[in-house]
N, C-alpha and C positions, 0 to 999 in steps of 0.2 A: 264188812268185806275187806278190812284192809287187810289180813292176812294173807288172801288172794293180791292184790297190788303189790306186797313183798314179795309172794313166792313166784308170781307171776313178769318180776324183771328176769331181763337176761341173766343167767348164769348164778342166780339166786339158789336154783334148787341143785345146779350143780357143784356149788360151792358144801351147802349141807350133807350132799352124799358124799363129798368128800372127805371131809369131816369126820363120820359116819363111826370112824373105828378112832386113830389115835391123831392125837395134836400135829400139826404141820405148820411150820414158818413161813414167810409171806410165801416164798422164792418156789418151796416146795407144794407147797398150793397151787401157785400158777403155773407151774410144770406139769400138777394132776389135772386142771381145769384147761390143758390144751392153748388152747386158740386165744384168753382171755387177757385182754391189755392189763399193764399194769394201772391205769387209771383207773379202770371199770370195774378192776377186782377191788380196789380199795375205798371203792365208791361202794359197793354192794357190801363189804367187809362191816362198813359204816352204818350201812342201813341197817342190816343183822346185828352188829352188836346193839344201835340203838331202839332195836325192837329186842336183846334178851334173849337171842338167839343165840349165838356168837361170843364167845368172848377172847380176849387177849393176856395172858399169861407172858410176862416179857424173858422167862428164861424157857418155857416151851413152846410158845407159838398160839396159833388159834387152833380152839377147839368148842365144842359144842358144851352149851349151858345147859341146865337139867331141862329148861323149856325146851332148849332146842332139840336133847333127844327125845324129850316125849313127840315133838314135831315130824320128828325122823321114825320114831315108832306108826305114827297117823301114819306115813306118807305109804308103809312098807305093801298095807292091800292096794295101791295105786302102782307099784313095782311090781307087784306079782302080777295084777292084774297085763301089764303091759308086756310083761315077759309072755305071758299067752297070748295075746294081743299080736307079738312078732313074729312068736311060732306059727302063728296061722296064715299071717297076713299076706295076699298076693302080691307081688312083687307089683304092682299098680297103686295099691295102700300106700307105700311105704313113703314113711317121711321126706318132707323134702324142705330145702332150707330155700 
């Protein structure tokens, strides 16, 4: 289960969808990932790359490892799924931080 303990820290999984399409530099990263300290990004940057997820390219930035899109492939019936999930969900459902 440790792939759950990775995907399951903060801003892990929102770090991979960011990723998702093309390479981003630290800055650009944490500008798509909102709210995310720069310590905690580069904390989790850390963890991803040292699981093979992630990696670092120093004249394009980070981008996704072929694990880590197969990982991003896995996750896609979990986004669809959720995208239905919100279209239904009553305003009582709905997430809360």
């Amino acid at each position: 289960m440790a792939v759950l303990d990775l995907l399951g820290r903060r801003w892990a999984l929102g770090i991979i969808w960011q990723l998702r399409g093309d390479r981003l530099t630290f800055r650009a990263l944490q500008s798509a990932c909102g709210g995310v300290s720069p310590t905690v990004l580069n904390q989790r940057l850390r963890e991803l790359r040292e699981s093979g997820v992630v990696e670092l390219s120093e004249r394009e930035g980070y981008g996704l490892t072929a694990s880590g899109h197969d990982l991003r492939k896995a996750l896609e019936p979990l986004v669809a799924w959720s995208k239905r999930w919100a279209r239904g969900a009553p305003a009582s459902r709905s997430l809360r931080r």
